[in-house]
C-alpha positions in Angstrom: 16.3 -24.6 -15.3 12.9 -23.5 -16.5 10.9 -20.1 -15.5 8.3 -21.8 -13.2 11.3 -23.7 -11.1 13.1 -20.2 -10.7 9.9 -18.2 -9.6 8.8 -21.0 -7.2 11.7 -20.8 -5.8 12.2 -16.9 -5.4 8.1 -16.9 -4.1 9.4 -18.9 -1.2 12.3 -17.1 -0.2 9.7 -14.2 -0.6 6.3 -15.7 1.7 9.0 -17.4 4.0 7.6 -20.6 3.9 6.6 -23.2 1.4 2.3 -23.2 2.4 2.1 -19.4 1.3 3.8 -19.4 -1.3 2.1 -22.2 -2.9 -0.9 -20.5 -1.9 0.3 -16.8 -3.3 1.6 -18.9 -7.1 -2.0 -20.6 -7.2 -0.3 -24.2 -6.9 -0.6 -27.0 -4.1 2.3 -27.1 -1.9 3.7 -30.6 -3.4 4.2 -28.8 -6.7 6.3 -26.1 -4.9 8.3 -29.0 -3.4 8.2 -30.7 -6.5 9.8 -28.0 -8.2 12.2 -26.9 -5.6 13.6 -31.1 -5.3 13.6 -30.6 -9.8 15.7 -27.4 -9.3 18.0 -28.7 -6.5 18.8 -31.9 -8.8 19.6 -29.7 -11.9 21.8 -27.9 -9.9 23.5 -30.5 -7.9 23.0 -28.9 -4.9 20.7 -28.1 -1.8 18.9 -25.0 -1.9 16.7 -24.8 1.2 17.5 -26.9 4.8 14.4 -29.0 5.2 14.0 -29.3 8.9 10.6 -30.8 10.1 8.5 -28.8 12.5 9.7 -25.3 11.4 7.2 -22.6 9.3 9.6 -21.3 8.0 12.2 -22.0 5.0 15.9 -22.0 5.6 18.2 -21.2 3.1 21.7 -23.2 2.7 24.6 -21.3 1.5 24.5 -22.1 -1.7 20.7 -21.2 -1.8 22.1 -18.0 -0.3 24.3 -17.6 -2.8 22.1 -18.7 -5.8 19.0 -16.1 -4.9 20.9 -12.8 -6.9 21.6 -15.6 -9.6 17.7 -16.1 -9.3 16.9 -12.9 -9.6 18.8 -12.0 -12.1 17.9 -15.3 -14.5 13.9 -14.1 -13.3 14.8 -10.7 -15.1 16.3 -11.8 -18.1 13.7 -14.4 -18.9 10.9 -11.5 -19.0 12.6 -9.2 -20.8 13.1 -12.1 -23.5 9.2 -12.3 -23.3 8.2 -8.6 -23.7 10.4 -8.2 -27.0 8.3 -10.8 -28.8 5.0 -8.9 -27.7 6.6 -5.1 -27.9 9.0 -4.5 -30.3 8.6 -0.6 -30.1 8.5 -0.7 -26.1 10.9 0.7 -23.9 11.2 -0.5 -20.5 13.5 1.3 -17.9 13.5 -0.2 -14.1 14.7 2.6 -11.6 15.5 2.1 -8.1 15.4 4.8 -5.6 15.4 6.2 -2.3 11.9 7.0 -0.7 12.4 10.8 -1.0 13.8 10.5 -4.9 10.7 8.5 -6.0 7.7 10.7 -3.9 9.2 14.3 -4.4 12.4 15.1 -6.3 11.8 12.7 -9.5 8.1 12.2 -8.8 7.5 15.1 -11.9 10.3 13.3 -13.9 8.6 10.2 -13.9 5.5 11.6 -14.8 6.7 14.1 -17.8 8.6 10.7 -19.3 5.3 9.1 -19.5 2.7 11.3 -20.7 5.2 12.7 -23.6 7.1 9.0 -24.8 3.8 6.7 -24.7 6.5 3.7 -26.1 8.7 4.1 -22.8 7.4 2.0 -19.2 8.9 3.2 -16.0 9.5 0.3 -13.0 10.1 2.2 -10.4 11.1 0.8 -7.1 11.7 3.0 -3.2 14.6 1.0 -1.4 17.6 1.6 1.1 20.7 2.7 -0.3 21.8 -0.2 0.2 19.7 -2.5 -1.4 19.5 -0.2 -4.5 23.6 -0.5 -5.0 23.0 -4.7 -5.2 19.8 -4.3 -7.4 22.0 -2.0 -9.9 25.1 -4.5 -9.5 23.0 -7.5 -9.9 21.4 -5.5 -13.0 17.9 -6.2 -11.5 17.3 -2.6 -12.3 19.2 -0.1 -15.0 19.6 2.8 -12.6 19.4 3.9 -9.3 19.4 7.3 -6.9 20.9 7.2 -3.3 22.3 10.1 -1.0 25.2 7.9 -0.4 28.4 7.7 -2.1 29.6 3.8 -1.7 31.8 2.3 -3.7 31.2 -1.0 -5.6 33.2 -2.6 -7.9 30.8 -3.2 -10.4 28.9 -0.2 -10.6 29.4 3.3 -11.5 28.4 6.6 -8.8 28.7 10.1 -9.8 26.9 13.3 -7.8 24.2 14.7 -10.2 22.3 17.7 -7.9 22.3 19.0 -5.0 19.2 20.2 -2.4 19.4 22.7 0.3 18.0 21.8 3.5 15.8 24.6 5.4 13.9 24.5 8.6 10.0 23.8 8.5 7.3 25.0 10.6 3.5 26.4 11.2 3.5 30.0 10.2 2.3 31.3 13.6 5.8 29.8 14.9 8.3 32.0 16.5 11.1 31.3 14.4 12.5 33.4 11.3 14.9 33.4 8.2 18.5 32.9 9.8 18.1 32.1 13.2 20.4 30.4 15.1 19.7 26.2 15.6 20.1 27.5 19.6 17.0 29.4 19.3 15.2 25.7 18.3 12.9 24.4 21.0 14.9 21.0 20.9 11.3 19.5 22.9 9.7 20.4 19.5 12.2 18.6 16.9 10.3 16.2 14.3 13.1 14.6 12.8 14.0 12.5 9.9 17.5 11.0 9.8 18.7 12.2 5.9 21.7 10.7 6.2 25.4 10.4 7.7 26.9 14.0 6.4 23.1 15.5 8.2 23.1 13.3 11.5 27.0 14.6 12.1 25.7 18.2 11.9 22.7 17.4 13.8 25.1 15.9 16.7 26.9 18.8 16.5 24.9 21.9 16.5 22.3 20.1 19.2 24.5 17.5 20.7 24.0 13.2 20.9 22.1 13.2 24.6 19.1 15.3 22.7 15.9 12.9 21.7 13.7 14.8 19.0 10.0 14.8 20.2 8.8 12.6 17.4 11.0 10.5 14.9 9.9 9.2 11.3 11.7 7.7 8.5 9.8 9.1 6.0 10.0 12.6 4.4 6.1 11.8 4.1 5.6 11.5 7.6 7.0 14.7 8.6 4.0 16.8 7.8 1.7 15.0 9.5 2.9 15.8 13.0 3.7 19.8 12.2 0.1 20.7 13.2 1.5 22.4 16.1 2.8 25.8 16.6 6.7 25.3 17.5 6.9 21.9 16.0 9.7 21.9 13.6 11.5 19.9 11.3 14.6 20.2 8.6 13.8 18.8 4.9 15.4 19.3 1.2 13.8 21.7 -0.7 11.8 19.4 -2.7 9.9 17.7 0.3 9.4 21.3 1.9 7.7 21.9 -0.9 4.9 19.1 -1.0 3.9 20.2 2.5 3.4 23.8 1.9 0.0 23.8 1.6 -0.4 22.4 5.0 0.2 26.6 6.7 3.8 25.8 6.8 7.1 27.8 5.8 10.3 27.4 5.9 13.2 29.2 6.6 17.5 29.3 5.9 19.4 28.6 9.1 22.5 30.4 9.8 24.6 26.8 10.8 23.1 25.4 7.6 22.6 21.7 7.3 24.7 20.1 4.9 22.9 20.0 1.5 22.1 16.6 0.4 24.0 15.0 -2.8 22.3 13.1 -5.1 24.3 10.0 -6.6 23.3 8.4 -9.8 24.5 4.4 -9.8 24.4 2.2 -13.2 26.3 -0.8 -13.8 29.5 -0.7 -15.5 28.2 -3.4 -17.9 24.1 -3.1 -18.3 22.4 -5.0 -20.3 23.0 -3.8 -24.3 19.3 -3.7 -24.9 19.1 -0.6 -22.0 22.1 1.2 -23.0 20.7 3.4 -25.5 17.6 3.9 -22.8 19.4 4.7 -20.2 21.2 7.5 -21.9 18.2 8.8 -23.0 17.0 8.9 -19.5 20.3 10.9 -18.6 19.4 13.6 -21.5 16.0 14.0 -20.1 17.4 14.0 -16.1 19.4 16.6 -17.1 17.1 19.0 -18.5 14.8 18.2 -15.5 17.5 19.6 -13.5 18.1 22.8 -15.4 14.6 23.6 -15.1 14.0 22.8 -11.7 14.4 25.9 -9.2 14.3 23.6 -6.1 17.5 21.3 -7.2 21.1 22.1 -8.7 23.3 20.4 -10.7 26.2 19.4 -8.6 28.8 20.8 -11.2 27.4 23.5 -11.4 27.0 24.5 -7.1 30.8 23.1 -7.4 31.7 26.0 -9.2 29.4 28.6 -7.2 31.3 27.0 -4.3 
């Protein structure tokens, strides 16, 4: 196998289809199929079901089966190729949830950067459950998700916590500790933040209610609290990006569930990232002891 047989091959499964992905690698689309039929014969094996009259690529099982393989044979070979041009850099690839990478981290990332010049962030917003294969498959070193699921290969552990509170305009009539019965249910912008959240939201306002607006975002939210009434419940650390927008928040006595951050590596990352990863650990954890808006989850054990 060679690198331009492997990234043809992942282009297509990317662009769906063979014409745009010959279009996307700067290549006619013979040399995609050139390279795909070279591949298929190294392997021994069909990759993609060739039916004639259909756009789009289908993949065989084995081509199903071989695109982590892919992926992970992609990674390698560029991180092969950066050593001989940067002995002194540090590269760290981190996959995280939307709300992780554009609020709780974001000032992380950006500390990391300015102050170690030799160290290059990747960093990647995906579903929980995309991030757990992309941390298995060693695609990237670590990963952030609000959901604790166990995979073999991988280790979880809980490293903060954020407090949920209720956001609104300031001319709203709602207060610090009110009741979620005193909500105007019509008024609700809401953001699913996960399973432990949506069973308290079923609970204190029941399954039959439909929020007025719904996003999937934590980005979104603001947009639509223009109104007076118009409410929503976010972690601390979004709440706080949209606070310049005449909007407050406030505790509520049935308190959402605070959200749990879980920090995912592979039980066996690649040796070159050990020694990176642990220094990102060190520097997450001083993050967190400085930041007001998050708390370590040890540490809220105890107060608990």
């Amino acid at each position: 196998m060679n690198y331009e047989q492997i990234v043809t091959f992942l282009a297509v499964i990317s662009y769906g289809n063979i014409t745009t992905a010959a279009n996307n690698l700067y290549v006619s689309q013979s040399t995609v199929s050139s390279r795909l039929q070279s591949l298929e014969e190294e392997l021994g094996a069909k990759l993609i079901v060739r039916n004639k009259g259909h756009r789009n690529i289908e993949l065989t099982s084995y081509g199903n089966r071989f695109v982590h393989i892919a992926e992970q044979w992609a990674a390698l070979y560029k991180d092969t190729q950066a050593i001989r041009f940067a002995e002194n850099i540090q590269t760290l690839t981190i996959a995280s949830v939307d709300a992780i990478n554009n609020y709780t981290l974001m000032s992380l990332f950006e500390y990391l950067v300015k102050e170690y010049p030799n160290l290059k962030l990747k960093i990647q917003t995906h579903h929980s459950n995309e991030i757990n294969h992309l941390v298995e498959s060693r695609v990237a070193d670590i990963g952030f998700v609000f959901s604790n699921i166990n995979y073999p290969s991988v280790i979880a552990k809980p490293v903060f916590r954020e407090l949920m509170y209720l956001v609104c305009q300031k001319d709203s009539d709602y207060y610090e500790g009110m009741k979620c019965s005193e909500l105007d249910l019509e008024k609700e912008v809401y953001l699913n933040w996960g399973g432990d959240y949506l069973h308290w939201h079923m609970r204190e306002f029941g399954d039959g209610h439909y929020p007025l607006i719904t996003v999937n975002t934590g980005n979104m939210l603001g947009h639509y609290l223009h109104e007076k009434n118009r409410w929503a419940i976010a972690p601390m650390s979004v709440v706080q990006s949209m606070l310049g927008k005449d909007l407050v928040y406030y505790s509520l006595e049935e308190a959402p569930p605070a959200r749990i951050c879980y920090e995912i590596i592979s039980r066996n990352p690649h040796a070159a990232q050990v020694e990176t990863i642990h220094f990102f650990e060190d520097e997450l954890e001083k993050y967190i002891q400085r930041n007001p808006s998050i708390c370590r989850f040890e540490k809220w054990m105890l107060e608990e």
